[in-house]
C-alpha positions as CSV (number, residue, x, y, z in Angstrom):
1,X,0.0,0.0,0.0
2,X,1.4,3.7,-0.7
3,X,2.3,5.9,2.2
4,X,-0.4,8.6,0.1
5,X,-3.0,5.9,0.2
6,X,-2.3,4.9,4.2
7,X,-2.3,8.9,4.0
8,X,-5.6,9.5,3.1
9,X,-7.3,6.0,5.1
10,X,-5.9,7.7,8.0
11,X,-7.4,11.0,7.3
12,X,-10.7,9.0,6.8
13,X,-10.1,7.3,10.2
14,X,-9.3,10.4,12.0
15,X,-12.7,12.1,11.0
16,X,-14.7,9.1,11.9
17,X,-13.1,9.0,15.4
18,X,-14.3,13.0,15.6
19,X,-17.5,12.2,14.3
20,X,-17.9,9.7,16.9
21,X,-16.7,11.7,20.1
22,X,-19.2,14.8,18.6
23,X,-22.1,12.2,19.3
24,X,-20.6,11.0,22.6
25,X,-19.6,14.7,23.8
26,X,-21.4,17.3,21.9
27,X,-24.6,19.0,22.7
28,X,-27.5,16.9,22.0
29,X,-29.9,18.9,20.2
30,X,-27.2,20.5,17.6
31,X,-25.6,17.0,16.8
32,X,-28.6,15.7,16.8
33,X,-29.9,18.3,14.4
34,X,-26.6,17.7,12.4
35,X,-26.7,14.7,12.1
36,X,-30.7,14.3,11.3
37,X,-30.6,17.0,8.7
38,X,-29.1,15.1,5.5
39,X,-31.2,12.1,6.7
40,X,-34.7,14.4,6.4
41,X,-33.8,15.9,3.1
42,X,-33.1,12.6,1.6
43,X,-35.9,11.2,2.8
44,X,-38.6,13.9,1.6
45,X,-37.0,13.4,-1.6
46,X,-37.5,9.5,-1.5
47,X,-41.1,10.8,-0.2
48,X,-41.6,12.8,-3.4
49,X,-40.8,9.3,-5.7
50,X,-43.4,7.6,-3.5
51,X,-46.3,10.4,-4.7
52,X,-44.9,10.6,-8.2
53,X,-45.4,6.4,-8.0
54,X,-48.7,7.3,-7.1
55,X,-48.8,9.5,-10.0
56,X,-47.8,7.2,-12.5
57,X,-49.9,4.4,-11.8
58,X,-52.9,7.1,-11.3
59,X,-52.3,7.7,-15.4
60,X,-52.5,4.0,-15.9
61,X,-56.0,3.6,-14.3
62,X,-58.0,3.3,-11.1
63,X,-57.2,-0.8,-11.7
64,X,-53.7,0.1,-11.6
65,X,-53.8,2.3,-8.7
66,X,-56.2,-0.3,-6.9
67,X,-53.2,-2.8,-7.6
68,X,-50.7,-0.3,-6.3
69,X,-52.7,-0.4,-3.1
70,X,-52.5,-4.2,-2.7
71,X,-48.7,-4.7,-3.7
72,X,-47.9,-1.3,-1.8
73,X,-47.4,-2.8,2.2
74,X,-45.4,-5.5,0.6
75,X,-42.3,-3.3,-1.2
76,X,-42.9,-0.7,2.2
77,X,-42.2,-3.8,3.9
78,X,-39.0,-4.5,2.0
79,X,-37.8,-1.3,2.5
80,X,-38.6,-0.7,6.1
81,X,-36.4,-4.2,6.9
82,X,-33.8,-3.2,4.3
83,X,-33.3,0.4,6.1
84,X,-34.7,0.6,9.3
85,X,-35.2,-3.2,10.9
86,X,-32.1,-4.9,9.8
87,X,-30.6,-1.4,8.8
88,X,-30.7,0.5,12.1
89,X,-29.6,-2.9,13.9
90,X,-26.2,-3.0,11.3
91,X,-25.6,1.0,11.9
92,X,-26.7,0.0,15.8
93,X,-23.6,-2.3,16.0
94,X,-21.6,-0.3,13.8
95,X,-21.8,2.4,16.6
96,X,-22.1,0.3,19.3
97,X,-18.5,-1.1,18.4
98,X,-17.2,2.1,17.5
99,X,-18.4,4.3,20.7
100,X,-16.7,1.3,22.2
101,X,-13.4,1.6,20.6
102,X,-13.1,-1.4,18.7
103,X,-12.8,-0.5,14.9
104,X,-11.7,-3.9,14.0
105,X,-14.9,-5.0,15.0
106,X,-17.1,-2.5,13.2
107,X,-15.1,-3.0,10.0
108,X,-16.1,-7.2,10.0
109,X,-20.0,-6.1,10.6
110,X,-19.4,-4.3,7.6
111,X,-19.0,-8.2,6.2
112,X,-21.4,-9.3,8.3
113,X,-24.2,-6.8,7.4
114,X,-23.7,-7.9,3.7
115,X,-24.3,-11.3,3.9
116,X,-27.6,-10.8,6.0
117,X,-28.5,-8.7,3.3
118,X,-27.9,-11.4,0.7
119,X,-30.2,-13.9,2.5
120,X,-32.9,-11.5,3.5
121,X,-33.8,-10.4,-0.4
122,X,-33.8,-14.5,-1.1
123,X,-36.5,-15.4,1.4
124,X,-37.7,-11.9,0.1
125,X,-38.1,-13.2,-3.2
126,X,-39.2,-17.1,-2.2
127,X,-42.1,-15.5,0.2
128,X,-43.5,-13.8,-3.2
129,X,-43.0,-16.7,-5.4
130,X,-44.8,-19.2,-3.3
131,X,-47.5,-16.7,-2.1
132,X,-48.1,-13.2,-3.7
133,X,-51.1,-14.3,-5.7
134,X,-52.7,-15.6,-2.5
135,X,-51.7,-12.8,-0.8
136,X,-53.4,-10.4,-3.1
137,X,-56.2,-12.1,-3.5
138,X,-57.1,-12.5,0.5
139,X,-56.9,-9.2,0.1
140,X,-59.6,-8.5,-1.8
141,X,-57.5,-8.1,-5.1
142,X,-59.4,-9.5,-8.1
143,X,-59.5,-8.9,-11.7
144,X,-57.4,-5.9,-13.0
145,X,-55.7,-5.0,-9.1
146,X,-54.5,-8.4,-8.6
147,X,-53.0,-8.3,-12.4
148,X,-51.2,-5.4,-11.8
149,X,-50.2,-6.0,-8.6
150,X,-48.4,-9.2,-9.7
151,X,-46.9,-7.1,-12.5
152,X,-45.2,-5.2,-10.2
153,X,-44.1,-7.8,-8.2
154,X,-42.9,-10.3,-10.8
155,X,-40.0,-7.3,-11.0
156,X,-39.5,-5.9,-7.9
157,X,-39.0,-9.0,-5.3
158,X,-36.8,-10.6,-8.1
159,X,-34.6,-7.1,-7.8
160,X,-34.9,-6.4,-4.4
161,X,-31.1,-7.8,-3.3
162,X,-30.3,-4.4,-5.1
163,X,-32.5,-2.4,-2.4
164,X,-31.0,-5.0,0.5
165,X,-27.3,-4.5,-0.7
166,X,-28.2,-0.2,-1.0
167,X,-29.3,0.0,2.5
168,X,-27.2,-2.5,4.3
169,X,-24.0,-0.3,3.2
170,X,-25.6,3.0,3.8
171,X,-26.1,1.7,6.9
172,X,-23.0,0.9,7.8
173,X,-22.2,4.4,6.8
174,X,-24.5,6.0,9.5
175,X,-23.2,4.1,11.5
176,X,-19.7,5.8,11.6
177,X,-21.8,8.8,11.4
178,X,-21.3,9.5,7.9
179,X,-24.7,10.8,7.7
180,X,-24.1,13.1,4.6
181,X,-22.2,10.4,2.8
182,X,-25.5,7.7,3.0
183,X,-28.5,10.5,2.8
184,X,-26.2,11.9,-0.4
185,X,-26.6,8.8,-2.2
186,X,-29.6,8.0,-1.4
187,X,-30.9,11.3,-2.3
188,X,-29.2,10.9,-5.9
189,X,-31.0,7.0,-5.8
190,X,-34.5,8.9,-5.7
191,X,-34.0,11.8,-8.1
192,X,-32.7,8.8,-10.6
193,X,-35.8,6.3,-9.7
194,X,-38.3,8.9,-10.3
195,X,-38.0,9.9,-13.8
196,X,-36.5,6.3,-14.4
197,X,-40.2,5.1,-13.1
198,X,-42.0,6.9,-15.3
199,X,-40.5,6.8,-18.3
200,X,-40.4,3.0,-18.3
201,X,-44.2,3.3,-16.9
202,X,-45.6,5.5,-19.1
203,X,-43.3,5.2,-22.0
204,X,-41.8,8.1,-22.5
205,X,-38.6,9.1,-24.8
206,X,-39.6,6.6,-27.0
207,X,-38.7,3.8,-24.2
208,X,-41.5,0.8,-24.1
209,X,-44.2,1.5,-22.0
210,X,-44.3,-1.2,-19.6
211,X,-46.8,-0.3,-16.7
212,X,-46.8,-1.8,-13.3
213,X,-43.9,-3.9,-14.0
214,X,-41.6,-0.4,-15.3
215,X,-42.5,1.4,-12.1
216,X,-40.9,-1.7,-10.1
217,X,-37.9,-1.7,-12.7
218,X,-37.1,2.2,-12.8
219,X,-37.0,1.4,-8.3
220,X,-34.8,-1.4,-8.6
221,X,-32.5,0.0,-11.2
222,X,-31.9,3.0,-9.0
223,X,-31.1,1.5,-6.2
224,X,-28.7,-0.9,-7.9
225,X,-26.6,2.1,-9.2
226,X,-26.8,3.1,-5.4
227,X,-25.3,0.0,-4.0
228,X,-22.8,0.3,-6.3
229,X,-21.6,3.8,-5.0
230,X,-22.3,3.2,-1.7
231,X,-20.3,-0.1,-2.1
232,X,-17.8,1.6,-3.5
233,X,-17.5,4.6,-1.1
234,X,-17.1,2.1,1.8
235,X,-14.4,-0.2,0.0
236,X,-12.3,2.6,-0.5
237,X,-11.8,3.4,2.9
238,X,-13.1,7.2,2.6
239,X,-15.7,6.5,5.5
240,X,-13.2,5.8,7.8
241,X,-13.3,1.9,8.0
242,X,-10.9,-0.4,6.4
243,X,-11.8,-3.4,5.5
244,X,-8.3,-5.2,4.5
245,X,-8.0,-7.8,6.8
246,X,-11.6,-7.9,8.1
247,X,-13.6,-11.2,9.2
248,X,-16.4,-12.2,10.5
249,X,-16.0,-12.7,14.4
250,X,-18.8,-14.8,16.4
251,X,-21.0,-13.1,17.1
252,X,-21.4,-10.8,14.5
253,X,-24.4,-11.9,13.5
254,X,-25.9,-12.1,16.4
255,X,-25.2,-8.7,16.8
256,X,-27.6,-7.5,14.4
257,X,-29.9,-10.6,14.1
258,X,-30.7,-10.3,18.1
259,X,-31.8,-6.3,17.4
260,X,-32.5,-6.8,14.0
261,X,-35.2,-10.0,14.4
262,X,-37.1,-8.0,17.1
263,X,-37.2,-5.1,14.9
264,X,-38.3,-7.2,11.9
265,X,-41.1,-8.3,13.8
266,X,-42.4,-5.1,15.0
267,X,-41.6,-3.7,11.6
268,X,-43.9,-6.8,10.0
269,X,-46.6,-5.8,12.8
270,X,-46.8,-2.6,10.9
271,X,-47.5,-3.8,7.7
272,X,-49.4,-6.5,9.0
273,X,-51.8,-3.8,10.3
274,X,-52.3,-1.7,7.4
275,X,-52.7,-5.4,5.2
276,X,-55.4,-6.1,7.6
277,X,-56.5,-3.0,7.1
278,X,-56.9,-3.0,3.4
279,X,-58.6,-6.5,3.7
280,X,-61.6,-4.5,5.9
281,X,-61.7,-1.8,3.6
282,X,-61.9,-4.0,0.7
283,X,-65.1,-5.4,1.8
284,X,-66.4,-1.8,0.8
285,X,-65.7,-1.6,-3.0
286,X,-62.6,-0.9,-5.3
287,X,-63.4,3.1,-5.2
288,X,-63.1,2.4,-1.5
289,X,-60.0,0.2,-1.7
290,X,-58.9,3.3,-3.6
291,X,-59.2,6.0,-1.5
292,X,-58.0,4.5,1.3
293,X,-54.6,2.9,-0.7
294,X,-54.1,6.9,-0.7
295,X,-54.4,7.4,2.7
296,X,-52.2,4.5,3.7
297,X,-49.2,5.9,1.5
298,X,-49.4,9.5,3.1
299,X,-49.5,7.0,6.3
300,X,-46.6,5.2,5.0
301,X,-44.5,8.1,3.8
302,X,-44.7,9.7,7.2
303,X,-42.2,6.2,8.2
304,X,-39.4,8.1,6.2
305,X,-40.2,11.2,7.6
306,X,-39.3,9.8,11.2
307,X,-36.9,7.8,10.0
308,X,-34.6,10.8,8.9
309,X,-34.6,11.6,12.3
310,X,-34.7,8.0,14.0
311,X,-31.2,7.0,11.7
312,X,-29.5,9.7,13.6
313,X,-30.6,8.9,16.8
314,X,-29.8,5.2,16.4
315,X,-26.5,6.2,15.7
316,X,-26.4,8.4,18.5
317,X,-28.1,6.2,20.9
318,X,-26.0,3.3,20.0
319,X,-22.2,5.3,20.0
320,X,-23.2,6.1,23.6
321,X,-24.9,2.9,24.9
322,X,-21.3,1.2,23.7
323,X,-19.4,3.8,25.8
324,X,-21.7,3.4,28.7
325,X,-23.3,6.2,29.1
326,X,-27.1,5.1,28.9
327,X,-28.4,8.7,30.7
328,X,-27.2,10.5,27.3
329,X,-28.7,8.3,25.2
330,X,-32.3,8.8,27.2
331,X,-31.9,12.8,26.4
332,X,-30.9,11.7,23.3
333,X,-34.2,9.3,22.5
334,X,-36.7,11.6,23.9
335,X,-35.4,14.7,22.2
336,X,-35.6,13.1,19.2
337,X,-38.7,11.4,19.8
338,X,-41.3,14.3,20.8
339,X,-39.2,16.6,17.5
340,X,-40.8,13.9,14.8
341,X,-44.1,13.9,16.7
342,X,-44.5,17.4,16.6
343,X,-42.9,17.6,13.0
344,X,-45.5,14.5,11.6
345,X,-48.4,15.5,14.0
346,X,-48.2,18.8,12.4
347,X,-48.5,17.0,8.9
348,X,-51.0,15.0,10.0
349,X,-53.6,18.2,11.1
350,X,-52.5,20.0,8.1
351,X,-54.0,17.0,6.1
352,X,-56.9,16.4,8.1
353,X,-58.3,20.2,7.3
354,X,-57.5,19.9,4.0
355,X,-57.4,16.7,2.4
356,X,-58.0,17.5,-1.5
357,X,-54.1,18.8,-0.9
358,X,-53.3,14.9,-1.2
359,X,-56.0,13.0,-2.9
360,X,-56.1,15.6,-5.9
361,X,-52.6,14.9,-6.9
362,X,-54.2,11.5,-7.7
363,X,-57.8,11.7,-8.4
364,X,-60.0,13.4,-10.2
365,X,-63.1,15.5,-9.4
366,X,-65.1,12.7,-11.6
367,X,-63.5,9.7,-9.2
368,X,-66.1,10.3,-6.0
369,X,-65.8,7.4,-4.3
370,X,-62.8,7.4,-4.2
371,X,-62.3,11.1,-2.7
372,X,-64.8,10.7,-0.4
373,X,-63.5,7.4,1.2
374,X,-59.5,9.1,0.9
375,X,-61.5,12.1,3.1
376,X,-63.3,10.2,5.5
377,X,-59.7,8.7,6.3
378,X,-57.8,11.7,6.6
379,X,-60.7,13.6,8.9
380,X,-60.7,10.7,11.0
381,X,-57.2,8.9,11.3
382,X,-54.6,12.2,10.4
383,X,-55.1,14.0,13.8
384,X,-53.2,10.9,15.5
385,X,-50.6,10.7,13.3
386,X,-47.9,12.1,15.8
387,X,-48.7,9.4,18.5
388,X,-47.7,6.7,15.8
389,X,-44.8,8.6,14.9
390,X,-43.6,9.2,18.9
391,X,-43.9,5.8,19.1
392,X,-41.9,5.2,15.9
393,X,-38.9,7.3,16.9
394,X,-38.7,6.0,20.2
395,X,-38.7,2.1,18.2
396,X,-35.7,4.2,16.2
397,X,-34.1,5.1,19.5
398,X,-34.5,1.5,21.1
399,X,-33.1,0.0,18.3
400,X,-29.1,1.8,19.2
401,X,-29.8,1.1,23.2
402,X,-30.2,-2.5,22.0
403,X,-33.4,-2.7,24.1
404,X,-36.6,-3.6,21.2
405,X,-38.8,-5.4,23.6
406,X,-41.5,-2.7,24.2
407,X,-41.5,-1.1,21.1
408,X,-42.4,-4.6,20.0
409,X,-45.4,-5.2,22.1
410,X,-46.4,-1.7,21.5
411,X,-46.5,-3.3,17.7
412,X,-48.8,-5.9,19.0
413,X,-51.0,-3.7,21.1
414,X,-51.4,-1.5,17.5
415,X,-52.7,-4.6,15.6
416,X,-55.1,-5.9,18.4
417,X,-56.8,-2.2,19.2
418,X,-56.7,-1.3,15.5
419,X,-58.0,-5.2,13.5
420,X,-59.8,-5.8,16.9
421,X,-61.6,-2.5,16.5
422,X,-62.3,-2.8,13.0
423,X,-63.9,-6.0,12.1
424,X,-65.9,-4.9,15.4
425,X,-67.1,-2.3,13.6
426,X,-67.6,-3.8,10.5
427,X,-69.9,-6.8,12.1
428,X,-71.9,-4.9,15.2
429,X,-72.3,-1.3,13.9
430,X,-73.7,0.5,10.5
431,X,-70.5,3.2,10.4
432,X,-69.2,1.8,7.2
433,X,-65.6,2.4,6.5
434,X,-65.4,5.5,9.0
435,X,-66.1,2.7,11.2
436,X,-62.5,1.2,10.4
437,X,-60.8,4.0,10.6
438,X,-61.8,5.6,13.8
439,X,-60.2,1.5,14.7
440,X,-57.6,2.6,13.1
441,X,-57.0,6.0,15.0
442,X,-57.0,4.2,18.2
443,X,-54.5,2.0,17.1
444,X,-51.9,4.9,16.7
445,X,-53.0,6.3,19.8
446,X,-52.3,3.3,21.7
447,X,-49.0,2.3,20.2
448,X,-47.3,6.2,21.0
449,X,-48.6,6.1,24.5
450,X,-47.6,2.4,25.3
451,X,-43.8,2.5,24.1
452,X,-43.4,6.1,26.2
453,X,-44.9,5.1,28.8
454,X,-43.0,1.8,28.6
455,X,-39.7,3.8,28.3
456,X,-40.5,6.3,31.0
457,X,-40.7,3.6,33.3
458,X,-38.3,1.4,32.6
459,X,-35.2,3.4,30.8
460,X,-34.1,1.1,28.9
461,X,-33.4,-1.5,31.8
């Protein structure tokens, strides 16, 4: 190796160390801030590619958005295990090992994180194969929404190792606390996917117009280009790690698997909710299944929105758990915590007074049902959006102390007030699909004020 390239590796090392000692040392709410800000930016970005999805499959019917609705949970659940279950327990034990002092350690997760990766987008891929059509159809998914929700799958689970390989690395990068590095590239990965999307869609440029199955390619292509950068990045030694020399150590996968599975489960409670949720709506009718596909992806987008903030703090969290100092990392999680209620709570009342803002980027005035089911859901279920993203943030936070098991019975408290409430609606009273989502409401509700009050009491112990 040149003396120029041990030159620059050690530069890289030496700014990684200061990043690390800012988030065990420096004031909370400016690191925090700091750190959070690149992650917020990318994500309304990656937000923006959600609606102009929504857009897209909008032009190619209500059929096509009906099928969007159905295939919708499944690729959010991809991504939410890809970045923020297994992800925020990689960039957990990448910090956890780093506060601690041990870069040799952090640099094998590095190999570690990669094969988990591997596996996770081939039982990915298998779960689709032996059991999207069901899936879809249980639902309530027939005809033209089931069609083009396989359409999208048939590309998108095939592709996903390209999404499980983007967000494992970028993980790894957060972890370090190379926040600007990851949210950088995945910032470019959603101005890319977007135009991509359509274009392959819609057919424009002259390119074939493929439907369903081009919005899934323009995603997967994108975020293949971004594994590869962020790949690169990390091989080079620029983040601060070197991997020459680095192995997996027992353990390793424990490390992230312990966090990781409990996340994976409460993350699969989430989407297991709004699944269930879709199969009580769809007893109402397609314009109905419609309407509320739209509420449920505002629902859904406001999980990258607190994710932009809950990366940092996992980071944070986790660099000071691994250097003992567990009353930080409380300051740290509840600062964090009530900042993304206020910020989504704030989203959510804006949309419940106005909901045409969001349904008529999607609808038009002729599509009724539709709009008035996408209403009902905003009035009803938007005014608790910030309890479900306190509890969120404080999953985010839990996930760097190491410590998932309330956030994951909050999960499970969510599902039982929320499908409880709803098919009890649907059989003993005549509200009709308000009737779900008031259930659904006071499933938000309960999840935020179970994992604080869980964390108030026990502090992580």
């Amino acid at each position: 190796m040149s003396m120029a390239m041990e030159g620059r590796e050690q530069a890289a090392a030496a700014r990684r160390a200061a990043r690390t000692k800012a988030m065990l040392e420096g004031p909370i709410g400016p690191v925090l801030a700091r750190l959070a800000a690149p992650n917020v930016l990318a994500m309304v970005v990656q937000a923006l590619m959600s609606i102009a999805e929504g857009i897209f499959a909008a032009r190619l019917g209500v059929g096509a958005l009906a099928g969007l609705a159905l295939v919708f949970p499944l690729v959010m659940l991809t991504q939410m295990l890809s970045a923020g279950a297994i992800g925020g327990a990689i960039s957990s034990a990448v910090a956890r090992a780093l506060g601690a002092g041990n870069a040799a350690r952090a640099s094998g997760l590095v190999l570690a994180a990669w094969v988990v990766a591997t596996g996770s987008a081939l039982l990915s891929l298998l779960a689709m194969a032996l059991f999207g059509r069901v899936i879809f159809e249980a639902l309530g998914g027939a005809g033209e929404p089931a069609e083009a929700a396989l359409a999208y799958a048939a590309v998108f689970f095939p592709g996903c190792l390209a999404l499980w390989l983007c967000h494992a690395t970028l993980s790894v990068l957060r972890g370090t606390g190379g926040m600007a590095a990851a949210s950088g590239i995945l910032l470019a990965v959603s101005l890319v996917s977007i135009p991509m999307s359509g274009a392959l869609a819609l057919g424009w440029g002259g390119l074939p117009a493929l439907g369903m199955a081009g919005l899934a390619l323009g995603t997967v292509l994108a975020h293949g280009a971004g594994a590869v950068l962020a790949v690169a990045l990390l091989a080079s030694g620029r983040a601060g790690l070197s991997l020459r020399g680095a192995r997996i150590a027992r353990g390793m996968y424990a490390d992230i698997l312990r966090v990781g599975g409990i996340a994976a489960l409460n993350t699969a409670l989430t989407v297991l909710t709004i699944v269930l949720m879709v199969g009580a709506v769809g007893r109402f009718g397609a314009e109905a299944l419609a309407g509320y596909g739209l509420g449920a992806r505002l629902e859904f987008l406001m999980i990258p929105v607190v994710f932009g903030i809950g990366a940092a703090m996992t980071a944070m969290v986790g660099a000071n758990t691994g250097a003992g100092q567990k009353e930080r990392a409380l300051r740290v999680a509840w600062a964090g915590s009530v900042a993304a209620a206020v910020i989504v709570g704030a989203i959510g009342l804006t949309v419940a007074l106005a909901p045409d803002l969001w349904l008529r980027l999607f609808l038009t005035a002729e599509e009724g049902g539709a709009l008035a089911a996408g209403r009902s859901y905003f009035r009803i279920v938007a005014p608790f959006y910030g309890f479900f993203a306190l509890g969120l943030a404080l999953y985010f936070a839990s996930q760097g102390a190491g410590r998932m098991l309330w956030p994951f019975l909050g999960g499970v408290v969510r599902i039982a007030v929320a499908f409880g409430g709803a098919m009890a609606a649907v059989a003993w009273t005549g509200w009709g699909v308000s009737g779900v989502f008031i259930a659904i409401a006071g499933g938000m509700a309960s999840y935020g004020f179970f994992v604080a009050g869980a964390l108030a009491l026990t502090r992580w112990r």
